[in-house]
C-alpha positions in Angstrom: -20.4 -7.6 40.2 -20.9 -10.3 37.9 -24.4 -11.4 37.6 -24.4 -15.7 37.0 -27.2 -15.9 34.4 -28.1 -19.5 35.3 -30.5 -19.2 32.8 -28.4 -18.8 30.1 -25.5 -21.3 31.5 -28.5 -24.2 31.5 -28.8 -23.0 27.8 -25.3 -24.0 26.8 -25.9 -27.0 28.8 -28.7 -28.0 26.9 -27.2 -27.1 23.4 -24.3 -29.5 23.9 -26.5 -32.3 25.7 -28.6 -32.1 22.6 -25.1 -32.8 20.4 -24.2 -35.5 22.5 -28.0 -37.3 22.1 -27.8 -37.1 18.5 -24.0 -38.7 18.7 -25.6 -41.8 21.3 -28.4 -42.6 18.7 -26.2 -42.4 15.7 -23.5 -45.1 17.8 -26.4 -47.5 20.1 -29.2 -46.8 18.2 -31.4 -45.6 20.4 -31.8 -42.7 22.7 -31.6 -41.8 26.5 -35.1 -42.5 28.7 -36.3 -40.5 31.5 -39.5 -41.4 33.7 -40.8 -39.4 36.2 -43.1 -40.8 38.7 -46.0 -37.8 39.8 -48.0 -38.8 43.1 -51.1 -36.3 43.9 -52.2 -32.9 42.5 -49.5 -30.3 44.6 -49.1 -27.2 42.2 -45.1 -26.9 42.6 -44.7 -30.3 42.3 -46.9 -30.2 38.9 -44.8 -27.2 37.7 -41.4 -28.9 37.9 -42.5 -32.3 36.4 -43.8 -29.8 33.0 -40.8 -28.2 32.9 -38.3 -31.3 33.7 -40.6 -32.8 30.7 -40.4 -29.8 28.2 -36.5 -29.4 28.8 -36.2 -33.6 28.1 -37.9 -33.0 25.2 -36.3 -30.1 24.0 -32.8 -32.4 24.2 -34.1 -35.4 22.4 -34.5 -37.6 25.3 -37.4 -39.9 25.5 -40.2 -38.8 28.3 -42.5 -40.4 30.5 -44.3 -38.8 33.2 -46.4 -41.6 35.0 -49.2 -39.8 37.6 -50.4 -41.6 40.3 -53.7 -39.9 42.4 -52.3 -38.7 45.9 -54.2 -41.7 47.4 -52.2 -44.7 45.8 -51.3 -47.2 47.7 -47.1 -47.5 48.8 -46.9 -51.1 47.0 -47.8 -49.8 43.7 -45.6 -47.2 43.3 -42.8 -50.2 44.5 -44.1 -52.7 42.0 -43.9 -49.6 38.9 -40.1 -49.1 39.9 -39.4 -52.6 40.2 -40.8 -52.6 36.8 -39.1 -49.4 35.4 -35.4 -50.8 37.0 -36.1 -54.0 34.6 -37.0 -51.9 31.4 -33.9 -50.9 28.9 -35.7 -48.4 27.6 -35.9 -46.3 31.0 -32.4 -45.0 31.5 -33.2 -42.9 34.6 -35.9 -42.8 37.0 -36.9 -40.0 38.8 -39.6 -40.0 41.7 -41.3 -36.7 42.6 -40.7 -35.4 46.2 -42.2 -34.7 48.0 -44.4 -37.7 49.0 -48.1 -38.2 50.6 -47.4 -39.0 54.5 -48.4 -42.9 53.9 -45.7 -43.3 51.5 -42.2 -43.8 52.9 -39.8 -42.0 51.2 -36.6 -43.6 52.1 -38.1 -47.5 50.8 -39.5 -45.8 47.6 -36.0 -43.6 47.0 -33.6 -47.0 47.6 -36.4 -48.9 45.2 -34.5 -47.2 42.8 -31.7 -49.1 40.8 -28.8 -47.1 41.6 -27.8 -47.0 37.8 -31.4 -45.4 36.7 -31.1 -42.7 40.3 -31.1 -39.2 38.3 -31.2 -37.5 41.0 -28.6 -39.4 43.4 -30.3 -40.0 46.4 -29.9 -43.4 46.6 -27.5 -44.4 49.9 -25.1 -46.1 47.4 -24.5 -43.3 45.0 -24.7 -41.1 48.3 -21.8 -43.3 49.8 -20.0 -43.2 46.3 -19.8 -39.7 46.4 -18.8 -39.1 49.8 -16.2 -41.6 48.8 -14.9 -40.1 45.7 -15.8 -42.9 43.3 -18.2 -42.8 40.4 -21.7 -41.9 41.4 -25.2 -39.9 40.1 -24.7 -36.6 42.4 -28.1 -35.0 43.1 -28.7 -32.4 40.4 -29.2 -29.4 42.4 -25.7 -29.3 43.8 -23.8 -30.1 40.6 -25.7 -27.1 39.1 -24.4 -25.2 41.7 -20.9 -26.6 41.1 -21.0 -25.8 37.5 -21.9 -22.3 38.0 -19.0 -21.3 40.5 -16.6 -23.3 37.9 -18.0 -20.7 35.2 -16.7 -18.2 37.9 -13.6 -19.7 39.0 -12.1 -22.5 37.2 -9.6 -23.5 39.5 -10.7 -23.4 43.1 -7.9 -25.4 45.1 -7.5 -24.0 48.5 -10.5 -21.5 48.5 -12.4 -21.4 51.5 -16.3 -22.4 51.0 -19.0 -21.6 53.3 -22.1 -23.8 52.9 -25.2 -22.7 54.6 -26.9 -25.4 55.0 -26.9 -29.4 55.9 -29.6 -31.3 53.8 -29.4 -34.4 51.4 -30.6 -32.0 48.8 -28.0 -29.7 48.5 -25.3 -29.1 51.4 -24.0 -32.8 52.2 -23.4 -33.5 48.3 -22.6 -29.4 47.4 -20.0 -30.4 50.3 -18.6 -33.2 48.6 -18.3 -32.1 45.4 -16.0 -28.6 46.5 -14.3 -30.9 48.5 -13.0 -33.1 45.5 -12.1 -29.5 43.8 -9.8 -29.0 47.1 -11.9 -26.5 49.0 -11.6 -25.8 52.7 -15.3 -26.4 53.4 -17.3 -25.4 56.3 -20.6 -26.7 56.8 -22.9 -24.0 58.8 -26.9 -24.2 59.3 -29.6 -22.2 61.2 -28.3 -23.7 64.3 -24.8 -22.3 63.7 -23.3 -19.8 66.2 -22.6 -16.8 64.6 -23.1 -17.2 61.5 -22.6 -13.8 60.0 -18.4 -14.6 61.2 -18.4 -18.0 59.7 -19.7 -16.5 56.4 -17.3 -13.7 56.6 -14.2 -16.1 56.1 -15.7 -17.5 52.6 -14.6 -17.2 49.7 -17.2 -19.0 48.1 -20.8 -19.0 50.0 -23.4 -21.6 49.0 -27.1 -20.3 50.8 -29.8 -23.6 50.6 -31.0 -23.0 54.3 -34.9 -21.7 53.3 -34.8 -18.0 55.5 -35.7 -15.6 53.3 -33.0 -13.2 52.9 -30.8 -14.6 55.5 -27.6 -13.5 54.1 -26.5 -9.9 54.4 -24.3 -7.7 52.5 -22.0 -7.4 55.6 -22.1 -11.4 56.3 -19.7 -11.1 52.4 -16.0 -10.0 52.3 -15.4 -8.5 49.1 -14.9 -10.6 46.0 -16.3 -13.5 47.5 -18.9 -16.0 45.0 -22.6 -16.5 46.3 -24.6 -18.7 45.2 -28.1 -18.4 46.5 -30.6 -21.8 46.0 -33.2 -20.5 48.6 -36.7 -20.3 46.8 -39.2 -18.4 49.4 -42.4 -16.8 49.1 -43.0 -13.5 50.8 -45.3 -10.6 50.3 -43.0 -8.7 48.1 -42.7 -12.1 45.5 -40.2 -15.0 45.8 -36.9 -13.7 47.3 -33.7 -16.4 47.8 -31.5 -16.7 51.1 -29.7 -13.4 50.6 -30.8 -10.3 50.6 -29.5 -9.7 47.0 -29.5 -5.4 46.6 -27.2 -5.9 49.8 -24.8 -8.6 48.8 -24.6 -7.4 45.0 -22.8 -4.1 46.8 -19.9 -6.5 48.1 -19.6 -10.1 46.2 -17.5 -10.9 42.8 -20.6 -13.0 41.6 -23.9 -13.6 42.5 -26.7 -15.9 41.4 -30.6 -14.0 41.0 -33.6 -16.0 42.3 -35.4 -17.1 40.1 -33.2 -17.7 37.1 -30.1 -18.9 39.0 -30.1 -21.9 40.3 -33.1 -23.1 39.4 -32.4 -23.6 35.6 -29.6 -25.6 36.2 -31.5 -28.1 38.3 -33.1 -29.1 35.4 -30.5 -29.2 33.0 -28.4 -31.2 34.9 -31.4 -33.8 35.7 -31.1 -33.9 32.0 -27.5 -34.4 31.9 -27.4 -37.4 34.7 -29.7 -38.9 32.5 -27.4 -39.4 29.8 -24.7 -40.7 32.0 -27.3 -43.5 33.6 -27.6 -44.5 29.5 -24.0 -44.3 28.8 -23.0 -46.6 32.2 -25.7 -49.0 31.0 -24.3 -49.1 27.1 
């Protein structure tokens, strides 16, 4: 079984977006711009924002984190985007989900200029993709993406298996193995019999948030996982499938932590320099 170090995939990522940085300030004279907008204290949310900010950084993008206390009022954060969508400096804009309950989410994520929306949740990069044209896709999934491809260059006519239905990861993870010429079924918790659908995959995506959902007799031999779950349980964090199981039986599987989650970020990077080339 082939382990996929995600860890070390988001390293080669990172070395060649740091190349490519260097190349856009030697042609525009300037660099790439990411702001991230941070609303209240949560601890995870805290995390990721240092992390997304270290690995910008670390590629020679310019950072901004902008922190707002969890109490701030719905038309500020508008009036900063508005803002941000008007500066040239900012080439992507990233707001922080999730949101205090008196902020809407869905007026602050299409507040977004869909040319600065890193993370490709606005409806009209959402519509793009569905649509095959040119559009930010949401970083999670095109991690995902780019770690089956290290697996399985060419995979027209495989059968993929997403567990799974959220704007996050399984609409746009959808999308994207479609336009690779996938078969894709889209199953969730609600799914009959789910252990048969998964059975028929060739390629399994698991972003449904049950700890260790996926067994190693839900897997036919040979088949890629790819597990994006993140849970906390007694025994640590633990992803959607029950990993000593599934190792027995798949081609290649993806650890939690140091699967997907590494990729997120390097690929929040790597939309950012696509929102700067589009707008150069």
């Amino acid at each position: 079984m082939i382990l996929i170090d995600g860890k070390k995939v988001a390293a080669e990522l990172r070395e060649e977006l740091k190349k490519e940085v260097l190349n856009l300030k030697a042609k525009h004279n300037k660099i790439p711009g990411l702001t991230v907008i941070l609303i209240g204290d949560m601890a995870p949310s805290q995390i990721y924002v240092r992390m997304k900010e270290k690995a910008a950084n670390e590629v020679g993008l310019k950072s901004e984190v902008i922190k707002y206390p969890s109490e701030v009022e719905e038309k500020t954060v508008l009036e900063k985007i508005n803002e941000l969508n008007k500066d040239s400096s900012v080439s992507g804009i990233l707001v922080q989900l999730p949101l205090p309950e008196h902020i809407n989410k869905q007026k602050v994520i299409e507040s977004i200029a869909p040319k600065k929306d890193v993370d490709g949740f606005h409806p009209m990069n959402v519509g793009n993709l569905s649509s095959g044209y040119d559009s930010s896709i949401p970083c999670t999934p095109l991690g995902c993406y780019l770690l089956i491809k290290t697996i399985e260059p060419n995979l027209s006519g495989k059968k993929a298996i997403i567990i799974g239905r959220s704007n996050l990861n399984g609409k746009p993870m959808t999308q994207l193995l479609l336009r690779e010429n996938c078969t894709v079924t889209v199953t969730h918790s609600k799914t009959k019999d789910l252990k048969a659908e998964c059975l028929k995959g060739d390629i399994i995506v698991a972003a449904v948030g049950i700890p260790q959902l996926v067994r190693g007799d839900w897997i036919k031999k040979d088949a890629i996982v790819i597990d994006v779950g993140i849970n906390k349980t007694d025994k640590g964090i633990v992803g959607d499938v029950a990993f000593e199981e599934v190792s027995k039986v798949a081609k290649a599987l993806t650890p939690v932590p140091g699967g997907v989650g590494p990729m997120t970020i390097a690929c929040l990077l790597k939309n950012t320099i696509e929102c700067f080339k589009k707008s150069n």
